[in-house]
N, C-alpha and C positions, 0 to 999 in steps of 0.2 A: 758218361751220360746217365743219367737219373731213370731208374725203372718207371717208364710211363704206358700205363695203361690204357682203356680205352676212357673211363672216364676224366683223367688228366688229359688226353686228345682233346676232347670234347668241350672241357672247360678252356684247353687252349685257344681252338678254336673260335668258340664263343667270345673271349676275351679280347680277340684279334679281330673281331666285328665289330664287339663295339664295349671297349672297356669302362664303360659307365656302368656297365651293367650293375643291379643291387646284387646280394648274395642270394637274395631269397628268390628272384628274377633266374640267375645262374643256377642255381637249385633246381627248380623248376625245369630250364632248358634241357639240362644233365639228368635229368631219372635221381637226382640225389635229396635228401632234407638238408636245410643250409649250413646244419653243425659239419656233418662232415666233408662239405663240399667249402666250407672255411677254411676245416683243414686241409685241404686237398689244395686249395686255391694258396695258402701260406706255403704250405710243401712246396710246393714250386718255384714261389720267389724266392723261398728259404734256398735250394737247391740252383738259384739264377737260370731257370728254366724261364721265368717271367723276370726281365731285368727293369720294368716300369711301366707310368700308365703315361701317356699325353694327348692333346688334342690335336686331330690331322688340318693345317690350315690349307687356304687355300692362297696358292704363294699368290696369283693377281690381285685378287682383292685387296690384299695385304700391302700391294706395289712391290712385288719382287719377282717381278718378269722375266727375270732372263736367265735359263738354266744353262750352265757350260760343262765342258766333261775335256777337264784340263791333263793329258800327258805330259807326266813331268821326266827328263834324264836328269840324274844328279853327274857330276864330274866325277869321283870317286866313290868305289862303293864299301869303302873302308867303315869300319862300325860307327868312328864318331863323325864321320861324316853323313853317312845317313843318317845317326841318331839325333844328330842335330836340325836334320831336315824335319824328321818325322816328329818331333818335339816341338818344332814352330810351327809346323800345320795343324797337331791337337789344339793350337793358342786361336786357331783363325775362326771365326763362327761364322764366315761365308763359306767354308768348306764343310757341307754337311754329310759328306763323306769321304772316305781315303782308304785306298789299296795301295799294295803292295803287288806288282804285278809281272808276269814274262812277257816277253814281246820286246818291242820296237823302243819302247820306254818304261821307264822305272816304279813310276807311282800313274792309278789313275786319279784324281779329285773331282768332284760333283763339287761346281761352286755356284750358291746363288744371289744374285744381285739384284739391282732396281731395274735395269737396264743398261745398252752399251759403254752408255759414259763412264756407270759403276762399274763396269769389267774392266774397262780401260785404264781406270783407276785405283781398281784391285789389282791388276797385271803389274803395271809400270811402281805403284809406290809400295806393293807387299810381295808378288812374288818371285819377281824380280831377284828379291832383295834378299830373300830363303838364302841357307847356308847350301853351299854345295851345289847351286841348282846349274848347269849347263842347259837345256832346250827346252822350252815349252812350247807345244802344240796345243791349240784352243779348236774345240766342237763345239757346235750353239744348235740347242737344242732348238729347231721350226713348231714342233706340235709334240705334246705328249699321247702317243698314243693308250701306254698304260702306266698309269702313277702308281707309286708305291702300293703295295697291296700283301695281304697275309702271307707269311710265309704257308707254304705247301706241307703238308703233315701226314699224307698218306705215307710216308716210308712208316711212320711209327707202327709198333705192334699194336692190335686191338683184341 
């Protein structure tokens, strides 16, 4: 892990509010002048401390309503059989997330869709069809109580 200080906190931070931010803006935020808060700002993606910028949508408006939190068992958990699972699910852009997990089953996936029809039809002609897969259980998300949100950073030294 990359030596971070408090002003690297603080630009993290910042960054994970609201990554639009100008440098001279972030400068300002941080007690810093913007040359070295440049550097400070490249230092970190340099170090993949910051691994990118995007915009947070909002998945209704968008029409992609239906959040699932899919338990997956694979049949074997021999290397290329899981390597083959975990290889077709990097491929899937309904699955905007994937673990590796203990418990009851093997992988979790956060998949998101338009709606039922579209899970129903994610299930049955995609993951269905995965290498390896033996059981899936499906959770649908009712209400989001909390959406995604910054990572926590008080462990960092200051």
């Amino acid at each position: 892990m990359p030596r971070i200080d408090k002003y690297d906190r603080h630009i993290l931070e910042e960054l994970q509010r609201d990554g639009r931010l100008s440098n001279v803006d972030l400068a300002d935020r941080i007690g810093l002048s913007p040359s070295p808060c440049l550097r400070r700002v490249k230092a970190l993606e340099a170090t993949g401390a910051i691994l990118g910028y995007g915009a947070q949508l909002d998945r209704e408006t968008i029409g992609l309503g239906l959040t699932v939190f899919v338990n997956v068992k694979i049949e074997r958990h021999q290397d290329a059989s899981a390597a083959a699972f975990q290889a077709a699910v990097l491929e899937l852009p309904e699955v905007v997330s994937a673990y590796l997990v203990s418990g009851e089953s093997d992988y979790l996936l956060q998949v998101i869709v338009p709606d039922l029809k579209g899970y129903q039809h994610f299930l049955i002609d995609t993951l269905l069809k995965l290498p390896g897969v033996a059981d899936i259980r499906s959770n649908f998300a009712i209400h989001t109580l909390k959406p995604p949100s910054p990572l926590p950073l008080g462990h960092l030294a200051v």
